[in-house]
N, C-alpha and C positions, 0 to 999 in steps of 0.2 A: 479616438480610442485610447484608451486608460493602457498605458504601460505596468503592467502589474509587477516587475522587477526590480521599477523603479518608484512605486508611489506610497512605497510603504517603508522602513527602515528596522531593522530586527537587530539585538547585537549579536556577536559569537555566540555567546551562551543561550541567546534565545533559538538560533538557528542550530543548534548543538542538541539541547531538549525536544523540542519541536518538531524538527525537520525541514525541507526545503518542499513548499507543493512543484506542484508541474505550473510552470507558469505559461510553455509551449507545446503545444499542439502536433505530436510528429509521428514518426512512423512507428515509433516503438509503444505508445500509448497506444494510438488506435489495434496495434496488433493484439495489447492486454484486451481493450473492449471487445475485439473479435473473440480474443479464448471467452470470457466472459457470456456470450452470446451461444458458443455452444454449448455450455451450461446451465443456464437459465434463461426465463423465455422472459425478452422485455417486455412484448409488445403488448402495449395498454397495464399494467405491472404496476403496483404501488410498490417507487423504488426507494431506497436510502441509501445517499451515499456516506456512509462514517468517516467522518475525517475529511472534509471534502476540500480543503486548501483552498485555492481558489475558484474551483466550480469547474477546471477543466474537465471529468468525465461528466462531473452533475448536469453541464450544458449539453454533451455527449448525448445522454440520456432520456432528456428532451424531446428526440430525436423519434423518440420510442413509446412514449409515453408522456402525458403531462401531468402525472401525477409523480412524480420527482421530488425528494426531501434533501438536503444538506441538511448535515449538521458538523460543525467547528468548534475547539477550543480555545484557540488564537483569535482574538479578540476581530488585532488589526488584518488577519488574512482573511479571518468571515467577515469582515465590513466590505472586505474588495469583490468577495465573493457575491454577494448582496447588491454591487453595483451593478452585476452582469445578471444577476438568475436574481429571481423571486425565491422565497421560500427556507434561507437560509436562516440555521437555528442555530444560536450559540449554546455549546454544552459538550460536557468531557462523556470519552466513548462510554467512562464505566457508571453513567445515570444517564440513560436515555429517555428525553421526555415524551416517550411517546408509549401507549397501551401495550398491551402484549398482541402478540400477533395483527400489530398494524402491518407490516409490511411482506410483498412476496419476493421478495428479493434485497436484499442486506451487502451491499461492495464495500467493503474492506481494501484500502489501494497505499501500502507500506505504512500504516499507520500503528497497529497493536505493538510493532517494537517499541515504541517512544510510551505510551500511555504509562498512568502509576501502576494501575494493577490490571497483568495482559487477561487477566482470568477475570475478574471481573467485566472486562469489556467484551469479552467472549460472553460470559453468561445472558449479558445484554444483550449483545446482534441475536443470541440464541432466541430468546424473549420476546424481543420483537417480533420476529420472522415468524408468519402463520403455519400452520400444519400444512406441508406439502412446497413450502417456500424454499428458497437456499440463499444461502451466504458463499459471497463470491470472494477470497481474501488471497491479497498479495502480500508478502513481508522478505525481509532478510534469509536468506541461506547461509547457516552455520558453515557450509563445506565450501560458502565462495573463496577463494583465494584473496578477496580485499576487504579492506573493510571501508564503506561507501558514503560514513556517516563521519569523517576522520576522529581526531584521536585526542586525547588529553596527557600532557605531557607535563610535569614537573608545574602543575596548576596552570596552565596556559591551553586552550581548545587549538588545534588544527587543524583547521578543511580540507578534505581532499580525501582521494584513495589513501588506503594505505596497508600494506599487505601483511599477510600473515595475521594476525590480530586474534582473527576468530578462531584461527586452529591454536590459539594459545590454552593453555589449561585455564579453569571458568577464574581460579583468582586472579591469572595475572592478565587474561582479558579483558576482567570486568574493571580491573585498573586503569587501565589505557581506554575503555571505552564504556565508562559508567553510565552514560548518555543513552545506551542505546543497548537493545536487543537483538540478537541472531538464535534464528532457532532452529536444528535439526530437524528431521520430517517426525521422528517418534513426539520431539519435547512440544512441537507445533499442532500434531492430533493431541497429543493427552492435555492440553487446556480447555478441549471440548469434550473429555473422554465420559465424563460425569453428568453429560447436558441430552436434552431429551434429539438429538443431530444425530445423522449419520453419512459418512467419507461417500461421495458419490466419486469424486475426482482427485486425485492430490498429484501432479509432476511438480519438478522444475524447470525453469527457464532460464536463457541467457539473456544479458543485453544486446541490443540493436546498434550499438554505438551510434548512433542519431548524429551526434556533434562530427563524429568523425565521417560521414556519411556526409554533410553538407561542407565540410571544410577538403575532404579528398573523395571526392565521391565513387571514384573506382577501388580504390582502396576501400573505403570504407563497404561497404559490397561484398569482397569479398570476402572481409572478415569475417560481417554479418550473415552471408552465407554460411562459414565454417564456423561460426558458434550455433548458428541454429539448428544445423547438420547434429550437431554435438546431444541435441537433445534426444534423439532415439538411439544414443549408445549407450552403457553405464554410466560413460562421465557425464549424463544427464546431472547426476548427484552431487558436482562441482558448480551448477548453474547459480545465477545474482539470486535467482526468491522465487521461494515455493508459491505456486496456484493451488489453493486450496478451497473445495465446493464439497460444502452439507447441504444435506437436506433436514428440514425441521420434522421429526415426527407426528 
């Protein structure tokens, strides 16, 4: 089995622009494909997954249907991608090579904040997705308290959480964090506000802390518990990234 964390090499700036795919398989993914699942129906489904990093949901998918699409921009993450699943297509979210209305279902899985133009790749999933289909899209929450993509400082990139960021005014976030996007739930519907789509679903979610789950597993529990609790109060609104489900007119 092909170590995917280790068989490929990216530098700061590429994992900075880019992003990091899922390269494991845990509790917090499989709970996204479950919301995902009460939204749109896989089963036998011409799916795409946009952004598909390494294949982790694309193989998910599988699962569901064998009519399953990736599509990648990273060259070196769709090559790994390609070692495991069939069918992976290299190409940026905002020209997708595929007809209009090929696909009945469009997953989006934190990728639109990284892309050149979020509106463009929006009008795309839009494009594809047949009449009656949906678009299933994960990305950054402006109101999370971290920022998950770390930070650029004084021309040097650095990995990690790092707080506050987002609730800085848009100049001096986008200073500290030009790399990446966070979007409010208003600024995240109006880049589809102009597209033939309409809001079937929009919450937020927390994380699963997954790492801290297998490193302290009782602890980690009952975090995981009290952030997910979290989501049927207001402070839903503080949650990691918006789920966002249209349907294509």
């Amino acid at each position: 089995m092909i170590d995917h964390s280790t068989s490929f090499r990216r530098t700061p700036d590429d994992a900075a622009q880019l992003g990091h795919p899922s390269y494991v398989w845990r509790a917090g993914q499989a709970r996204r494909l479950a919301l995902v699942r009460q939204w749109a129906r896989l089963d036998g489904a011409r799916i795409l997954d946009a952004g598909c990093g390494v294949g982790m949901y694309t193989g998910q998918f599988r699962r569901f249907s064998p009519h399953v699409t990736g599509v990648e921009v990273d060259m070196a993450v769709g090559r790994q991608a390609r070692v495991r699943i069939p069918g992976i297509v290299l190409a940026p979210a905002e020209a997708l090579p595929f007809a209009d209305g090929s696909f009945d279902v469009v997953f989006s899985h934190e990728v639109i904040e990284h892309v050149t133009d979020d509106r463009a790749a929006a009008a795309e999933m839009a494009r594809v997705t047949a009449p009656g289909g949906r678009i299933a899209l994960f990305c950054p929450n402006r109101l999370y308290p971290f920022e998950t993509h770390g930070h650029y400082w004084r021309g040097r990139y650095h990995f990690g959480n790092t707080p506050l960021i987002n609730w800085l005014p848009n100049p001096l976030r986008n200073r500290l964090a030009p790399h990446v996007r966070a979007y409010t739930g208003a600024g995240l519907r109006a880049l589809f506000a102009d597209l033939p789509v309409r809001v079937v679903h929009h919450s937020v979610i927390y994380p699963g802390f997954d790492n801290v789950v297998v490193s302290q597993p009782a602890l980690g529990r009952i975090l995981r518990r009290m952030l997910y609790a979290l989501e049927h109060t207001p402070l839903q609104a503080f949650g990691l990234s918006h789920f966002l489900v249209l349907e294509r007119i």
